[in-house]
Legacy VTK file of the C-alpha trace (Angstrom):
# vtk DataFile Version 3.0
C-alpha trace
ASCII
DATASET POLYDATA
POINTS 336 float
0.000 0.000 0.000
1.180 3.356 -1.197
2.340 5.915 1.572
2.503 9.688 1.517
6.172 9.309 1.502
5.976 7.659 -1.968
3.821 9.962 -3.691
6.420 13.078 -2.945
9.153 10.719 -3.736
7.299 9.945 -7.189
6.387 13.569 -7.279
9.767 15.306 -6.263
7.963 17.069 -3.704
8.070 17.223 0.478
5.801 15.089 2.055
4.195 17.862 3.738
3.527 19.495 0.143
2.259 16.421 -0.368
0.176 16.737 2.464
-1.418 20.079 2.063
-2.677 19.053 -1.445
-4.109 16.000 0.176
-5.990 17.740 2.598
-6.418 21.238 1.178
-4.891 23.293 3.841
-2.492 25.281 1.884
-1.951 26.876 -1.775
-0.096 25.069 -3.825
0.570 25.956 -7.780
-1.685 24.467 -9.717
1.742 22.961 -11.634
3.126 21.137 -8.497
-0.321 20.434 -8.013
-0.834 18.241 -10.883
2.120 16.662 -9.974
1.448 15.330 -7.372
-2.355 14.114 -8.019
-0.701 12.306 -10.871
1.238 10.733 -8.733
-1.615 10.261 -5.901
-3.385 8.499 -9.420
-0.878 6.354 -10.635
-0.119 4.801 -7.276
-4.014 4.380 -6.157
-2.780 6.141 -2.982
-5.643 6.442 -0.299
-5.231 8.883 3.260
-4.869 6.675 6.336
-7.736 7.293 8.044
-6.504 6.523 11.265
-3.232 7.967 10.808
-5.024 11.489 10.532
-7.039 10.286 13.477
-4.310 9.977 15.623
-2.711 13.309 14.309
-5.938 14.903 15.494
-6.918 12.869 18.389
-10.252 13.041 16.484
-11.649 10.115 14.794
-14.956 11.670 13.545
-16.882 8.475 14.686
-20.128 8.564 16.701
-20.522 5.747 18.706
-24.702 4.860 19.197
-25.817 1.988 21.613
-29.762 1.188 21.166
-32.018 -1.388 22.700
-32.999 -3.975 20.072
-36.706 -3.823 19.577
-39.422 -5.007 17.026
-40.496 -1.130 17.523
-40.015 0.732 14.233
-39.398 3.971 16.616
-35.666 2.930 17.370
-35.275 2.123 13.225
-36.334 5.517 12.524
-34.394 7.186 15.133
-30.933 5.326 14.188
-31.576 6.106 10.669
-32.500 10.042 11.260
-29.266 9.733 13.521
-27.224 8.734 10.847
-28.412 10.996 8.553
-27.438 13.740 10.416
-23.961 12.373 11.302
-23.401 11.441 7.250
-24.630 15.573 6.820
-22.130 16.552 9.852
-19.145 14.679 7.942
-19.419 12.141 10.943
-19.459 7.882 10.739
-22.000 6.116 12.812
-21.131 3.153 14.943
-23.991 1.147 16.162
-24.801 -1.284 18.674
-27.863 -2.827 19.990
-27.910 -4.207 23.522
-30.776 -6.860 23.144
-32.006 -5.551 26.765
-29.002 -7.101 28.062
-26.683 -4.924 30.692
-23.708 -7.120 30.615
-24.024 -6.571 26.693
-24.414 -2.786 27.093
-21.244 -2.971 29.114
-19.085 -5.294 26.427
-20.756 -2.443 23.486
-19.712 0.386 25.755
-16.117 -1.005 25.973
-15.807 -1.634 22.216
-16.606 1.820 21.222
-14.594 3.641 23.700
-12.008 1.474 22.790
-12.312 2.352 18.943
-11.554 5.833 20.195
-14.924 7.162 19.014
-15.595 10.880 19.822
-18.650 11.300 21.281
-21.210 8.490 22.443
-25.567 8.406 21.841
-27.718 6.078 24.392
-31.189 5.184 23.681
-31.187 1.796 25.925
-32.893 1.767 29.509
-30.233 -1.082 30.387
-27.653 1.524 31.545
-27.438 0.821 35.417
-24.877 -0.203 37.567
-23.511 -2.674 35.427
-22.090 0.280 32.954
-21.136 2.635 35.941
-17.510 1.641 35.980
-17.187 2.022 32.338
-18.358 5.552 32.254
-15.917 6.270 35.298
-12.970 4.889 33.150
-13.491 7.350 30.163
-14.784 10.439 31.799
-13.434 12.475 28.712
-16.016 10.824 25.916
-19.099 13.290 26.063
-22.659 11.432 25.959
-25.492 12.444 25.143
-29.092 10.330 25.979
-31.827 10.367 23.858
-35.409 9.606 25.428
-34.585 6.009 26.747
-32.020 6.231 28.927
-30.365 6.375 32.537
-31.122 8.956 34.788
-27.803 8.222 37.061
-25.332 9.766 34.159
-23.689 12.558 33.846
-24.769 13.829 30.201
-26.738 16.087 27.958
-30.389 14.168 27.908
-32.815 15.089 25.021
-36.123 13.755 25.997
-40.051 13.635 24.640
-42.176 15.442 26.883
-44.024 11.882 27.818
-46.488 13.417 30.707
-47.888 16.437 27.937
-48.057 13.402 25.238
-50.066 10.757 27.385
-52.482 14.084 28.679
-53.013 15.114 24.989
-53.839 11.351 24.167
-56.706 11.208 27.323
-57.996 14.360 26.892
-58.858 13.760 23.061
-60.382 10.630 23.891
-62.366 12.770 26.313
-63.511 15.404 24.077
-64.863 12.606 21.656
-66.970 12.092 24.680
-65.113 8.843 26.019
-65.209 8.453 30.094
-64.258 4.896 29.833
-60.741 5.359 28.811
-58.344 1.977 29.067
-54.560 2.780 28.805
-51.837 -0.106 28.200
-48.720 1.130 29.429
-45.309 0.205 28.747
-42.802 -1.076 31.604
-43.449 1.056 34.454
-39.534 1.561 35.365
-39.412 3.377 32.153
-39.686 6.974 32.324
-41.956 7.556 29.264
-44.158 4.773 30.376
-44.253 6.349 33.894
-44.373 9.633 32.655
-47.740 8.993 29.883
-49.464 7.076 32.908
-48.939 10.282 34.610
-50.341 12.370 31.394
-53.086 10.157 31.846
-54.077 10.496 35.178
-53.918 14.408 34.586
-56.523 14.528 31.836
-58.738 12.482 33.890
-58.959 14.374 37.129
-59.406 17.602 34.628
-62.322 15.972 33.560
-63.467 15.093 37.007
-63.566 11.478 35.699
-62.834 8.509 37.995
-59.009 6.416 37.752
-59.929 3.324 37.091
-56.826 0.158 38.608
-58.795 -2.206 36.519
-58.288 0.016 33.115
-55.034 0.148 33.296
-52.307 -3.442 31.906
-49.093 -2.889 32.101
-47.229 -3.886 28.841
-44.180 -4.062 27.385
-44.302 -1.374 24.010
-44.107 -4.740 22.028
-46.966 -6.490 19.654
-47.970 -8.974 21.965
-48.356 -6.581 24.987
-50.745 -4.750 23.124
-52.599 -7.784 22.187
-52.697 -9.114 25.553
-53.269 -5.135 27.187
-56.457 -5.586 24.884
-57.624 -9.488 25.707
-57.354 -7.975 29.611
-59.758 -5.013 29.275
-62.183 -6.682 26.806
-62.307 -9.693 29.715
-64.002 -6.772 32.024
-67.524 -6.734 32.864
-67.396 -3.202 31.414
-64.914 -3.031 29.248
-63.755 0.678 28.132
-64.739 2.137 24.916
-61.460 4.054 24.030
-58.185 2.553 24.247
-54.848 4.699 24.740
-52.147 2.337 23.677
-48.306 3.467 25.386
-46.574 3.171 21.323
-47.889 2.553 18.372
-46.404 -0.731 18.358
-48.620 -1.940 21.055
-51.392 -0.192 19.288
-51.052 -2.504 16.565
-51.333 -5.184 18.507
-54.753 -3.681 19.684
-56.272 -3.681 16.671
-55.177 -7.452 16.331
-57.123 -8.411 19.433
-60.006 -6.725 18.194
-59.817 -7.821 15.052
-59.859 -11.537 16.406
-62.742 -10.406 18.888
-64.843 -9.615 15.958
-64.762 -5.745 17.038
-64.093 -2.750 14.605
-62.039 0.226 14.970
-63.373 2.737 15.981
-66.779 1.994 15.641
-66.785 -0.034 18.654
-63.647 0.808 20.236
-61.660 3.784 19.570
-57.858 3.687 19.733
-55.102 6.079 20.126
-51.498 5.329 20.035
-47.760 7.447 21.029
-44.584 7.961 18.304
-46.383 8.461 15.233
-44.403 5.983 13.174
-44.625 5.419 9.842
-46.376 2.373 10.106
-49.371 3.975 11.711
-50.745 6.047 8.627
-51.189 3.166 6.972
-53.273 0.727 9.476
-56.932 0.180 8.760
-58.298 2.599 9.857
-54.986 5.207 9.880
-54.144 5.508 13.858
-54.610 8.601 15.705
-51.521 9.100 17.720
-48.919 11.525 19.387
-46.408 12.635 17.020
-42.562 12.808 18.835
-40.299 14.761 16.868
-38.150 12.391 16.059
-36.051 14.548 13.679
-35.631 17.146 16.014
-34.638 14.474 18.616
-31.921 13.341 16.180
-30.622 16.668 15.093
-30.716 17.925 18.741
-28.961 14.930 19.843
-26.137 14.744 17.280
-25.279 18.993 17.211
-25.134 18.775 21.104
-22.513 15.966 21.082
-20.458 17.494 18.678
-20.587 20.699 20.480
-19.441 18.942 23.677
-16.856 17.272 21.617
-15.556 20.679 20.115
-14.844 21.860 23.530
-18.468 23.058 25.405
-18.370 23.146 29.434
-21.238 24.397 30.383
-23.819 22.326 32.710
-25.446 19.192 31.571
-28.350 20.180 29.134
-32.282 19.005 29.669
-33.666 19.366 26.177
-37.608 18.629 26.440
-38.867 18.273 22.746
-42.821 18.540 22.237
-45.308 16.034 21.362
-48.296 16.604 19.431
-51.273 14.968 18.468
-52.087 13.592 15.022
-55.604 13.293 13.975
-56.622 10.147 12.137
-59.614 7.831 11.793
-59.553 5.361 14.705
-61.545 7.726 17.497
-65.054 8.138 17.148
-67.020 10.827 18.309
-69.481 9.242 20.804
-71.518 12.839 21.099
-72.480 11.851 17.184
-74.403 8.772 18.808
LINES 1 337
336 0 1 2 3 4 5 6 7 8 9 10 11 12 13 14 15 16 17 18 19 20 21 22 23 24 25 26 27 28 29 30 31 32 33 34 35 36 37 38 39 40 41 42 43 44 45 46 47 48 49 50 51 52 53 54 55 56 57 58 59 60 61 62 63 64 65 66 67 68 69 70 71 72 73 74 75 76 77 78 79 80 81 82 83 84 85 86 87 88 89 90 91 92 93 94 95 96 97 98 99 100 101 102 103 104 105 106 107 108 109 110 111 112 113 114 115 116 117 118 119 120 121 122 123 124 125 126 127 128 129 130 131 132 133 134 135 136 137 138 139 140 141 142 143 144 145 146 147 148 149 150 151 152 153 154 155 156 157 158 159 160 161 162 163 164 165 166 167 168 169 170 171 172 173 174 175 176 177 178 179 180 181 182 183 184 185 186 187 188 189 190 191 192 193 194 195 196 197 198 199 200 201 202 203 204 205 206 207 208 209 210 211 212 213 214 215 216 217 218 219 220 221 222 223 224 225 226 227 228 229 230 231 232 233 234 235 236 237 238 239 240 241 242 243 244 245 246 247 248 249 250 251 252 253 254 255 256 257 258 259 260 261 262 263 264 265 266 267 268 269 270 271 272 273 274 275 276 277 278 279 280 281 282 283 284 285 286 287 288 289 290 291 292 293 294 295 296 297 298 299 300 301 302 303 304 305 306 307 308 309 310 311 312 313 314 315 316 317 318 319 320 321 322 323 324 325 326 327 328 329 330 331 332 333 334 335
């Protein structure tokens, strides 16, 4: 493999001529310049990437650490993320946890290892198990998206859950609904926690009763939706509006009634969380609470770069803004 010493030897040039035409960081005469791209041609000479690296103690790698999921959220995050680190001039590095900690820890190793320069978390598995391995690289900047530990030291961009799951109840209730059911996801999860909380809100607005028996915990997976919905149909009043925690579990709501022989919304209305893509084109489209997912992604990526080009200010609490999209799964009960 060609070095930069052999194209100025082939050129009759310094290496550090060389190097300037390489990298563009000097004039050079367009004669000498010729030169030495001829010479950069004929021996199919390519930078070292990681020589440069090392030069700069920059890499211009983003390392990104998900949970794997069957949720098309964390597909259309990772591939907004990378978007923005392709526009940025930055490489994305990514690794899924499969909800395992002592995986997160091995992932979080890796990376830092690979000397990336700045590090994204969207994984809830970040507990004690990864403690240590933040402590030992205390110069790598991190930034958490959404799903992530609330024990680190780093910028957090977040979905403002609690305004998303009140927006979701108190839609339902203008439609005329007071028998709302909500599956949630896992309750240790802050946007799980934080839509039950949303919830809760929009009900005592409404001076309408919480219901224990209305609410199944889930999981934000197909089958928790499906079995969220089995629960509340098995009621001796079952609800007649359904607030699904994700869209994914939404989908698996309209399985269940589908198998029950129910329609949606004519007999039960549903509204879902994350407006993915997939929801637009269920039968009927799903009514659900739009995150800003690009916003999340751009925030996310421009604030670990700035902490990587030398910001020291405080940690950062970036609350994005949910809103609701209006579809054709919630019917209007005052129309009855």
């Amino acid at each position: 493999m060609a070095t930069m010493k052999d194209v100025a030897r082939l050129a009759g040039v310094s290496t550090s001529t060389v190097s300037h035409v390489v990298n563009n960081t000097r004039f050079v005469s367009d004669e000498i310049r010729e030169r030495i791209l001829k010479a950069v041609a004929e021996l199919n000479y390519s930078p070292s990437a990681l020589a440069r690296s090392l030069k700069l103690n920059q890499t211009r790698t983003l390392g990104m650490i998900v949970t794997t999921s069957n949720n098309p959220f964390f597909a259309e995050v990772v591939a907004g993320v990378e978007r923005i680190c392709y526009q940025r001039g930055y490489t994305l590095v990514l690794c899924n946890t499969e909800g395992d900690p002592e995986r997160l820890s091995h992932s979080l190793e890796v990376l830092l290892q690979k000397r990336i320069d700045g590090l994204l978390l969207m994984c809830t598995e970040a507990r004690s198990a990864s403690a240590e391995v933040f402590e030992r690289h205390p110069a790598v900047p991190i930034v958490v998206m959404d799903w992530g530990p609330l024990n680190t030291k780093a910028d957090r961009i977040q979905d403002n859950s609690a305004l998303g799951g009140y927006l979701a109840t108190r839609h339902l209730i203008e439609h005329g609904h007071q028998k709302i059911g909500l599956i949630t996801g896992p309750l240790d999860k802050l946007p799980a926690q934080s839509r039950l909380d949303g919830y809760r809100r929009a009900l005592a607005e409404a001076d309408l009763p919480f219901r224990e028996d209305y609410v199944v915990t889930g999981d934000f997976k197909f089958t928790g939706g499906i079995n969220g919905m089995h629960q509340l149909l098995a009621l001796a009043e079952p609800p007649t509006a359904v607030f699904a925690g994700n869209d994914v579990s939404a989908v698996g709501v309209y399985q269940a009634l589908y198998r029950a022989g129910l329609r949606v919304p004519q007999d039960i209305s549903v509204i879902g969380y994350d407006d993915i893509e997939l929801s637009q084109y269920l039968t009927p489209p799903l009514t659900t609470i739009h995150q800003p997912k690009e916003d999340l992604c751009k925030q996310a990526v421009d604030v670990l770069l700035e902490r990587i080009h030398g910001a020291d200010d405080q940690p950062r609490l970036i609350t994005l803004e949910p809103t609701l999209v209006q579809r054709e799964s919630v019917y209007d009960l005052y129309k009855i």
